[in-house]
C-alpha positions in Angstrom: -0.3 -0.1 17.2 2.0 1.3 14.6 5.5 0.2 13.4 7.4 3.5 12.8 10.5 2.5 11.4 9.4 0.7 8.2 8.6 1.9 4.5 5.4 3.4 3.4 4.2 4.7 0.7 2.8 8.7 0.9 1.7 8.7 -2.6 2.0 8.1 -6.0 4.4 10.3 -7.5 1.6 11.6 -10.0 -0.2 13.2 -7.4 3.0 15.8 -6.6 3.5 18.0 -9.4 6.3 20.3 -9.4 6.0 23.4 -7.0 3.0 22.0 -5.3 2.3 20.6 -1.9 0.1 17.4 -0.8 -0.9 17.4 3.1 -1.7 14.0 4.6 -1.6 12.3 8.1 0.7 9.3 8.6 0.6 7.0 11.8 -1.1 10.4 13.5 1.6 12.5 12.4 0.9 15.4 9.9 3.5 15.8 6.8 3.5 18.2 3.9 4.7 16.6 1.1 6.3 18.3 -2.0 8.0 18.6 -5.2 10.6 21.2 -5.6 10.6 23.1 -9.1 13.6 21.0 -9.5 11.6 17.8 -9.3 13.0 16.8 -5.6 10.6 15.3 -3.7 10.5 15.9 0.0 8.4 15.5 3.4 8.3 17.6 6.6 6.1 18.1 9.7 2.9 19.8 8.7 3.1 22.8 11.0 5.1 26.0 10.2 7.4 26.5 14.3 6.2 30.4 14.3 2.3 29.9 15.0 1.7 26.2 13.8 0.4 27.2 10.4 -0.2 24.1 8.2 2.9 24.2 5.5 0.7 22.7 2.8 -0.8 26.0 2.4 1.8 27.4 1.6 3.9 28.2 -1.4 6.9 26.2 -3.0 9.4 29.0 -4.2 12.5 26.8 -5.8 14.0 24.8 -3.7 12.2 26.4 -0.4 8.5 25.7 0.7 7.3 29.2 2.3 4.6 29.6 5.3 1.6 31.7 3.8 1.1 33.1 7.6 4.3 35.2 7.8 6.8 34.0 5.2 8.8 31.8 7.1 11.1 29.5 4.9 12.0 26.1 5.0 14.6 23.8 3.0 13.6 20.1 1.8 15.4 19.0 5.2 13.3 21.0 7.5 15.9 23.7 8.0 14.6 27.3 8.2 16.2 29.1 5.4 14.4 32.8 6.0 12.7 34.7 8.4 11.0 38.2 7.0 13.4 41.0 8.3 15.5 38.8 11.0 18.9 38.4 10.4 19.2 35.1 13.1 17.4 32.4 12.4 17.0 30.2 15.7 17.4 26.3 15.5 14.5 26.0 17.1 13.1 27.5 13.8 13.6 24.6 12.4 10.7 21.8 11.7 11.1 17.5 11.6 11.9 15.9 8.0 10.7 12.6 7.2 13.3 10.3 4.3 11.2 10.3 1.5 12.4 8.1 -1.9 11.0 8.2 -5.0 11.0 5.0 -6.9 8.5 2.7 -9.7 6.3 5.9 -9.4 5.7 5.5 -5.9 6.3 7.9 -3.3 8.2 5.9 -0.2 7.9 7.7 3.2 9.9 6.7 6.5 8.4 8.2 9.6 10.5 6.4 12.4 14.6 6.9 13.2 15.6 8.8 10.1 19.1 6.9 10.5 17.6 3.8 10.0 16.6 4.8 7.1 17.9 2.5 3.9 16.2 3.2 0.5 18.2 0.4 -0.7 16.0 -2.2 0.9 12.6 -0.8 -0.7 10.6 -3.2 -2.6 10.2 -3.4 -6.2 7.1 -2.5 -8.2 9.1 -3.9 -11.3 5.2 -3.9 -13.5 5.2 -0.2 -12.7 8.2 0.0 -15.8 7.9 -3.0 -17.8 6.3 -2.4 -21.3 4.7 -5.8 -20.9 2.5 -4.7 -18.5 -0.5 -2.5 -18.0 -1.4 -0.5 -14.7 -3.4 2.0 -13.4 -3.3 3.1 -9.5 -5.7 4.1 -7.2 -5.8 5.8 -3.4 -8.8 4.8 -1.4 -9.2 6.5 1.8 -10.2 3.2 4.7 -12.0 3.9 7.6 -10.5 1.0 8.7 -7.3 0.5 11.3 -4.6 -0.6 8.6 -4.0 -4.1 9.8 -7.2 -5.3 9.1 -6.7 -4.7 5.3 -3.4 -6.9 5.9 -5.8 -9.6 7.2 -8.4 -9.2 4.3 -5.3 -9.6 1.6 -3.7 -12.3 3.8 -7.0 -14.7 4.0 -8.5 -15.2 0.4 -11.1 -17.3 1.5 -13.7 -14.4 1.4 -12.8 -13.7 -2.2 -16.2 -15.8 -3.1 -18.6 -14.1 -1.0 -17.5 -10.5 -0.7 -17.0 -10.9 -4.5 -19.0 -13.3 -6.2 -19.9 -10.3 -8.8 -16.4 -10.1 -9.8 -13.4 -12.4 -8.6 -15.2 -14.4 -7.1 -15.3 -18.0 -8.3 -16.8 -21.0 -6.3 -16.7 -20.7 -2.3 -15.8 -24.7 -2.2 -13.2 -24.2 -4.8 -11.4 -21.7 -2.7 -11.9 -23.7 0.5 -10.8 -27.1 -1.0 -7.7 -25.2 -2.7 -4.0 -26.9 -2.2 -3.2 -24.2 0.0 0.6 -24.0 1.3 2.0 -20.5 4.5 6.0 -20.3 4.8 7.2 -18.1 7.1 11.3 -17.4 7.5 11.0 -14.9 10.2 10.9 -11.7 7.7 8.0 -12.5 5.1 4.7 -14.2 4.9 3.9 -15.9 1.6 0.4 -17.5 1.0 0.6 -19.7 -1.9 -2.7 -21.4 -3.3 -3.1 -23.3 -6.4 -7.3 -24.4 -7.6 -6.7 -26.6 -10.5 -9.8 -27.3 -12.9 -11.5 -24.0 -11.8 -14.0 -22.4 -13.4 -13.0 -18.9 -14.0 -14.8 -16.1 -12.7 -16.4 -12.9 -14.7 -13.0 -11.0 -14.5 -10.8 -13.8 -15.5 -13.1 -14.6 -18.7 -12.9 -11.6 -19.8 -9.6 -11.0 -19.4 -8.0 -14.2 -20.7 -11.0 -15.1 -23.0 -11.6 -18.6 -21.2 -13.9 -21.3 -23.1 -13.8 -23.9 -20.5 -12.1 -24.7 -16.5 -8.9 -23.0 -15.8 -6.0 -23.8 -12.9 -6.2 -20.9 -11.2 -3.3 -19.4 -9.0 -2.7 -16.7 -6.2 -0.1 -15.7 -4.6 0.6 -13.3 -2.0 4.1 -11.7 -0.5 3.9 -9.7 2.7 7.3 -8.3 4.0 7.2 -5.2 5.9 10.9 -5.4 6.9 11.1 -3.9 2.6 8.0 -1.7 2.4 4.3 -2.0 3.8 2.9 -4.2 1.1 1.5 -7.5 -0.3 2.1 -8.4 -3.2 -0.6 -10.5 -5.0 0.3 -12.3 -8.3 -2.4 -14.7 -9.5 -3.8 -15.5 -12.9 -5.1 -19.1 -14.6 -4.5 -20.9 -17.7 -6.2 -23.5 -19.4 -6.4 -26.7 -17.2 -3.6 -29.2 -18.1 -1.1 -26.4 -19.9 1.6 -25.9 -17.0 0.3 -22.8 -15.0 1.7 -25.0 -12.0 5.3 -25.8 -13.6 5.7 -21.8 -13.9 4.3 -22.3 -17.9 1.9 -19.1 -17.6 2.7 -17.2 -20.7 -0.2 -19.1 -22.0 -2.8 -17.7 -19.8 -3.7 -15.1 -18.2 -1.8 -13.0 -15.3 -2.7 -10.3 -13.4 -0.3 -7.9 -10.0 -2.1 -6.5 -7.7 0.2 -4.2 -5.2 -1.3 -3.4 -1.9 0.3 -0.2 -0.5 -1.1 -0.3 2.8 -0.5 3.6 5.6 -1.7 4.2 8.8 -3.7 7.4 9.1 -4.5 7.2 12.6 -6.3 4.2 14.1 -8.9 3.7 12.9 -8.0 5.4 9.6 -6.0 4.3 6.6 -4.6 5.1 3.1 -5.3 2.3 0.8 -2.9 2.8 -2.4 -3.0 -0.1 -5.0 -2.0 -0.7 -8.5 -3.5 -3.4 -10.5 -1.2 -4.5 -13.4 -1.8 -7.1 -16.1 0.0 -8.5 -19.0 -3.3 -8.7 -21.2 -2.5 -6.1 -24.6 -3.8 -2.7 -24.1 -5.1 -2.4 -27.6 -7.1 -5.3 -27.0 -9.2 -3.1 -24.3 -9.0 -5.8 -21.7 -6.8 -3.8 -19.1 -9.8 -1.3 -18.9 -12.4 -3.8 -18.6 -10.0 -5.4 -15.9 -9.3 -2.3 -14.4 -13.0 -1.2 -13.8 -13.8 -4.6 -12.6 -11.2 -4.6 -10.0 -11.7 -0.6 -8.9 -15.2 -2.5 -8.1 -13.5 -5.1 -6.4 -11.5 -3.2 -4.0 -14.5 -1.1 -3.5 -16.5 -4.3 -1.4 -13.1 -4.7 0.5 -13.8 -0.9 1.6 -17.0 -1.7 2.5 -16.0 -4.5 4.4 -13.2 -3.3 5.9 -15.5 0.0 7.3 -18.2 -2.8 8.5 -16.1 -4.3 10.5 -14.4 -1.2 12.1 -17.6 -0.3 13.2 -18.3 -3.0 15.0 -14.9 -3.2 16.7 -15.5 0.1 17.6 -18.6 -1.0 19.4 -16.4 -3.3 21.8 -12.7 -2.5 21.4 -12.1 -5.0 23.6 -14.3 -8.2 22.0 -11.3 -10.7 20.8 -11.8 -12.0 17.4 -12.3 -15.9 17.2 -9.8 -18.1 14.8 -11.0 -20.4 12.1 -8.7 -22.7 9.8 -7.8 -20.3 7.5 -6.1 -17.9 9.6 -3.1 -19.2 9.0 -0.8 -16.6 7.2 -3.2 -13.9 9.1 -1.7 -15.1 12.6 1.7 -15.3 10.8 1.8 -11.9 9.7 0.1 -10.0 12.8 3.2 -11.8 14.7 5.7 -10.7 12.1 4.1 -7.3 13.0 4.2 -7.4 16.7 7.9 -8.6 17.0 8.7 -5.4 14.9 6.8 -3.4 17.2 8.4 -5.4 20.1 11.9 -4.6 18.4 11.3 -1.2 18.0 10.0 -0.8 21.5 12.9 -2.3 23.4 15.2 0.1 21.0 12.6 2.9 22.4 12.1 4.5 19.0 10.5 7.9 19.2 7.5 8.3 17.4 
């Protein structure tokens, strides 16, 4: 299944310099992706219309990205500028553009309707370009179909197992915690407080913890604004107000979850993790590293499961009680597929 009109992010704008190209698969589709000399950013099908030469080996000249077969020319909106010594240029010359936005250093790629498109509606990264904050990003290629990393980030209850060497924290802690799913009909939010907590490896040495902590996470999934959760959690010394919003006292920490189909059974994993903790203080790395191993047992994970669902496509999975803003979002996803479907969107 994939959801076509909706807001992904292609890439971090870092990783398009100016006059280069960036070739990736989204929901099956190949894109080239790149940067004019101007700074421009944009996307078209990965397949030049002469003889279906890849575009990302070609060459960006200006404003135009040229084939490296025979030459052939395209503008930023897929329009075949030049042909080598051919006056008429057929519209059938032409190739498919994807809207492409470039915004808190994220690249933002629609791949449905293109007059659906509204970069108005993208959601904000606002840690990405506030001094307070320190972030770093990361692209991990999934062999994993894309919703199951929804579910992993949707159901916190394996934080504890799949890592107890970093996150982690108690298993009965996170079982027991005051655990609250709303759902308006456009967004899935998990909230979860875990007062009196003691605070995991990362959170020590982050926040610089002597004793128990209330401990918070908090995760926003809205697709309808870009393919993403959003998880904000942190703690603070029990008793100080981390529950009345009083967290300037503790320790806080964004983790973005950019989350792109590949194929099937494929995805692009982008994340940034973001924390208030001073960079001098050399925490952020520390925090950093820890969480780059962090998302690394998701991978794993994610992969180990794939496999096995590849063994029986067909096996259902079984529900347990904390499937709760899982179910919520994989619904939110299927009514947009349903939506899309009845409006017979092309792919």
């Amino acid at each position: 299944m994939f959801i076509y009109n909706a807001w992904y992010v292609a890439a971090f704008a870092a990783d398009i310099e100016p006059g280069k190209t960036l070739g990736r698969k989204y929901l099956n589709k190949a894109v080239v992706l790149f940067r004019t000399e101007a700074g421009e950013i944009a996307a078209l099908e990965d397949r030049c219309s002469h003889r279906a030469m890849p575009l990302s080996a070609g060459h960006v000249d200006g404003d135009v990205l040229r084939c490296c077969y025979h030459g052939v020319e395209f503008n930023g909106k897929g329009a075949c500028t030049r042909i080598p010594n051919q006056a008429r240029i057929p519209a059938s010359a032409n190739v498919r553009h994807y809207p492409v936005v470039e915004k808190d250093h994220l690249i933002w790629i629609w791949m449905g309707e293109p007059a659906l498109a509204d970069p108005s509606i993208i959601v904000d990264s606002p840690e990405h370009n506030d001094p307070a904050w320190t972030w770093r990003p990361y692209n991990f290629p999934v062999k994993a179909n894309w919703q199951l990393i929804i579910d992993n980030i949707m159901d916190l209850t394996h934080v504890p197992y799949i890592h107890a060497r970093t996150i982690g924290g108690n298993p009965e802690q996170h079982y027991n915690a005051d655990t609250k799913v709303e759902f308006d009909g456009r967004k899935v939010t998990l909230l979860r407080k875990m007062p009196n907590s003691i605070p995991p490896k990362s959170y020590i040495d982050a926040g610089g913890f002597k004793g128990r902590v209330d401990r918070w996470q908090e995760v926003r999934f809205e697709p309808g604004i870009g393919m993403t959760c959003r998880v904000n959690a942190g703690g603070c010394d029990v008793g100080t107000g981390a529950y009345e919003g009083k967290r300037d006292n503790g320790f806080m920490l964004a983790n973005n979850h950019f989350i792109t189909p590949e194929t099937e059974t494929t995805s692009h994993y982008l994340w940034t993790i973001c924390t208030t903790a001073p960079k001098e203080s050399g925490v952020p790395d520390v925090l950093f590293d820890q969480f780059f191993d962090t998302i690394t047992e998701d991978e794993v994970t994610l992969q180990a499961q794939q496999a096995r669902i590849d063994d029986e496509p067909e096996r259902p999975f079984i529900g347990i009680a904390s499937d709760g803003a899982v179910n919520q979002a994989r619904r939110l996803l299927s009514a947009m597929q349903e939506a899309e479907e009845g409006g017979k969107v092309a792919a």
